[in-house]
C-alpha atoms as an extended CHARMM CRD file, in Angstrom:
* protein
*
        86  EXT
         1         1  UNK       CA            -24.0260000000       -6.0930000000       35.0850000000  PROA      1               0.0000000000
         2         2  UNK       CA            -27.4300000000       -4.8140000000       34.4750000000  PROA      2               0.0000000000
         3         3  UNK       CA            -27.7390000000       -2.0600000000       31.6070000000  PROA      3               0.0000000000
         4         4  UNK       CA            -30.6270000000        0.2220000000       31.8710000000  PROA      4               0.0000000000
         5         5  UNK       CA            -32.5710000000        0.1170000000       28.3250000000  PROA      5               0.0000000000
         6         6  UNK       CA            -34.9860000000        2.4430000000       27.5570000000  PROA      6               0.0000000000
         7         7  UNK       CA            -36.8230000000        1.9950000000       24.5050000000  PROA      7               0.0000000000
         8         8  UNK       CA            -39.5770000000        4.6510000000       23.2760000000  PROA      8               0.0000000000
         9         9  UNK       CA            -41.8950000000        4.6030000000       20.9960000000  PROA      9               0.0000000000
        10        10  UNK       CA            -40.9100000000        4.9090000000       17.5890000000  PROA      10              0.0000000000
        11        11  UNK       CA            -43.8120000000        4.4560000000       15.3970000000  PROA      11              0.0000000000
        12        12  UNK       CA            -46.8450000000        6.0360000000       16.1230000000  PROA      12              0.0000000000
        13        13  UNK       CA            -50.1740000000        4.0510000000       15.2160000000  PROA      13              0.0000000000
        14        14  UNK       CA            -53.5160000000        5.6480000000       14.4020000000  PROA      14              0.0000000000
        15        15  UNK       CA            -55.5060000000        3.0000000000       15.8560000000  PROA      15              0.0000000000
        16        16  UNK       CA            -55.2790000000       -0.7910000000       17.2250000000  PROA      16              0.0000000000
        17        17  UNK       CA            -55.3510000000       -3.3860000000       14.9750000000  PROA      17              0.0000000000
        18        18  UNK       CA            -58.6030000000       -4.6600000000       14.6260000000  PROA      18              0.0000000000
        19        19  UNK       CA            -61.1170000000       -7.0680000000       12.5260000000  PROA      19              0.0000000000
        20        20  UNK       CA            -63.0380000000       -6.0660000000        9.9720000000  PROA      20              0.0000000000
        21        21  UNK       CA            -66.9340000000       -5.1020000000       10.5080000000  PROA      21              0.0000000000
        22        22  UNK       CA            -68.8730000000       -8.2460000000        9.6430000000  PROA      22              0.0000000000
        23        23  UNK       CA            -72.4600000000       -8.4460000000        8.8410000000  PROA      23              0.0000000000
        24        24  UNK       CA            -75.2760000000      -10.0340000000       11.1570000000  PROA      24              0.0000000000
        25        25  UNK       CA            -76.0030000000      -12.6480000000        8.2770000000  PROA      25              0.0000000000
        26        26  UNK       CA            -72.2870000000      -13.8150000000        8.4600000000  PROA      26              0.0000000000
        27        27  UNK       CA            -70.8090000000      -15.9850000000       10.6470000000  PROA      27              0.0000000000
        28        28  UNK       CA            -72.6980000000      -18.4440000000       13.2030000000  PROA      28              0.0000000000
        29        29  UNK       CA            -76.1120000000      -17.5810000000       14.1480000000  PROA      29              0.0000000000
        30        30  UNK       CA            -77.5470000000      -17.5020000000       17.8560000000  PROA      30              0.0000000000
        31        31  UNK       CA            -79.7090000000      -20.6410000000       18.6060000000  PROA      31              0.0000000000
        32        32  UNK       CA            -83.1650000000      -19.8020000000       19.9830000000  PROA      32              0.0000000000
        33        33  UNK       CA            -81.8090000000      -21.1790000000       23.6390000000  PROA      33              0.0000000000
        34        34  UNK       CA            -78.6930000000      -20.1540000000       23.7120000000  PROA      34              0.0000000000
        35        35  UNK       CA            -77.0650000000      -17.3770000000       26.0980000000  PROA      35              0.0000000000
        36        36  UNK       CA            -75.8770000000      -14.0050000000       24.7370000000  PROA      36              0.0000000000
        37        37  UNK       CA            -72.9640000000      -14.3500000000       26.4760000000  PROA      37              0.0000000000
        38        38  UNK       CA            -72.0570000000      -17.9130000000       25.0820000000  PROA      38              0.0000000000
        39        39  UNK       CA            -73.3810000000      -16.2950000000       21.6560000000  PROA      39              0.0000000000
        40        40  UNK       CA            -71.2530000000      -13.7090000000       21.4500000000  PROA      40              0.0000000000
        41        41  UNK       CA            -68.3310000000      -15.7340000000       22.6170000000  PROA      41              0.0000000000
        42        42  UNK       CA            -68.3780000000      -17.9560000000       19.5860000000  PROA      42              0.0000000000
        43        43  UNK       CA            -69.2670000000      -15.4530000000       17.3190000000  PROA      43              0.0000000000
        44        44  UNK       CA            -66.2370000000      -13.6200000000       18.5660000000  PROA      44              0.0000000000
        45        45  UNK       CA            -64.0340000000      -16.5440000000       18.2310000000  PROA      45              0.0000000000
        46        46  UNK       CA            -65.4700000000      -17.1980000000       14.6260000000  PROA      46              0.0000000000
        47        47  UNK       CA            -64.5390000000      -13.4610000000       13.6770000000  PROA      47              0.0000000000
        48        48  UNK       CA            -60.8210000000      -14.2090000000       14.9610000000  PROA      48              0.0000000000
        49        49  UNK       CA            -60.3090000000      -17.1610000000       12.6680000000  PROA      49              0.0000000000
        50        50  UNK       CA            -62.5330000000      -15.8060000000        9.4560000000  PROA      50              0.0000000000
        51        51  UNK       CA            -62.3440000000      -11.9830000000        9.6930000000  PROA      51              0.0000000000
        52        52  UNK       CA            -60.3910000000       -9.4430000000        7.7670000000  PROA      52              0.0000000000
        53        53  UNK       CA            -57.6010000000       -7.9410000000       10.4470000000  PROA      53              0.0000000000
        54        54  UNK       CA            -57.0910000000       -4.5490000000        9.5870000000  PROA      54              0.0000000000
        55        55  UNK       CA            -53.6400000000       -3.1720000000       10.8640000000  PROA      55              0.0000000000
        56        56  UNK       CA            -53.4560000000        0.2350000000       11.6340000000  PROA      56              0.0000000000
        57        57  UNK       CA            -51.9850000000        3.0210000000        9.5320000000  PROA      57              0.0000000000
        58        58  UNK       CA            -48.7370000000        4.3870000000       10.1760000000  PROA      58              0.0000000000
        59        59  UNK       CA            -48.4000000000        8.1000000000       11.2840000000  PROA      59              0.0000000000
        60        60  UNK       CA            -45.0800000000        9.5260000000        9.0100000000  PROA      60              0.0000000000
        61        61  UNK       CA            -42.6910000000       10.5580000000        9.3390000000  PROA      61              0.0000000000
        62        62  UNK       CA            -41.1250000000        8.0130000000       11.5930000000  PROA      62              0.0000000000
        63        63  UNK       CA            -38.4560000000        8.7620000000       14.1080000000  PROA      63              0.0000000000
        64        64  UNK       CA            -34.7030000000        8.0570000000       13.2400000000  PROA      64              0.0000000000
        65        65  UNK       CA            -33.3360000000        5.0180000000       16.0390000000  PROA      65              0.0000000000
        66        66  UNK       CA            -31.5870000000        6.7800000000       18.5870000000  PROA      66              0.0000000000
        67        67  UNK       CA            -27.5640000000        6.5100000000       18.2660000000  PROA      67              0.0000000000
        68        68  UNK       CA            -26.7000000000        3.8200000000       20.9160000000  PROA      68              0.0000000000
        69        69  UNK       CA            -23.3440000000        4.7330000000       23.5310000000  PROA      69              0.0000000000
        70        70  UNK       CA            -20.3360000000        3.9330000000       22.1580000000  PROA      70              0.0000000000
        71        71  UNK       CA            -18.9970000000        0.7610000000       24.1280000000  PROA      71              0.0000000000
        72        72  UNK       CA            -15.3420000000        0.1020000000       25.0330000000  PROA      72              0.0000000000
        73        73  UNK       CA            -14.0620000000       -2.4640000000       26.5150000000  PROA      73              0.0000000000
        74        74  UNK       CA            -10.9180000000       -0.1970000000       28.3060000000  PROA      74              0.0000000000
        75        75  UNK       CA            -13.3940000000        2.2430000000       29.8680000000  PROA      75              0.0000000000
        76        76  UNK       CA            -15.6990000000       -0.9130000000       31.6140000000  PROA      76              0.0000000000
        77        77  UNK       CA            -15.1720000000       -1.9260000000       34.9350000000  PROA      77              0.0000000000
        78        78  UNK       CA            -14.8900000000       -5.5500000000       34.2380000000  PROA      78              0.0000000000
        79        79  UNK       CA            -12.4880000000       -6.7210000000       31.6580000000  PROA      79              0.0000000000
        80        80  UNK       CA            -13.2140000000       -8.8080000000       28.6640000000  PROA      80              0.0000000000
        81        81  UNK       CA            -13.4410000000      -12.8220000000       30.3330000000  PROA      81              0.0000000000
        82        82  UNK       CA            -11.8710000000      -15.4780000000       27.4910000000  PROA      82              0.0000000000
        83        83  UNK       CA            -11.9170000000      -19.2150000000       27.7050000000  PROA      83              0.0000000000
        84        84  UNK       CA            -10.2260000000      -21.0070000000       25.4410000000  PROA      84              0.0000000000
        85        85  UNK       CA            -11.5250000000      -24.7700000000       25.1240000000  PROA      85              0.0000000000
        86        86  UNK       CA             -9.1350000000      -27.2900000000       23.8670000000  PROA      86              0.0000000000
């Protein structure tokens, strides 16, 4: 018995979460023969694990949950199943 969820949205965001602008001084440096691409790799990898994350603000005001169905038991087409283990 597969129940059809649908979830929306409730909190809307004003941006993605992101990391904190970090100056050219900071961080590693490039090596004179080393590929941009490898560069900025590392340096991204170095912002992950040192930078500021900044989450993003919450637009207000949020949206109430929805009320979920009322569930009973009598009104299902399958029965309630109990095993008793002794």
């Amino acid at each position: 018995m597969a129940q059809d969820f649908d979830f929306e949205q409730r909190i809307d965001y004003d941006m993605q979460p992101g990391y904190e602008d970090v100056s050219e001084t900071e961080g590693p440096q490039q090596a004179d023969d080393e590929d941009d691409n490898n560069f900025m790799e590392r340096r991204s990898e170095w912002v992950e694990e040192n930078g500021r994350l900044i989450l993003p603000d919450i637009k207000l005001p949020l949206k109430p949950l929805r009320e979920p169905k009322k569930l009973s038991l009598r009104e299902q087409k399958h029965g309630l199943q109990v095993i008793i283990k002794h």
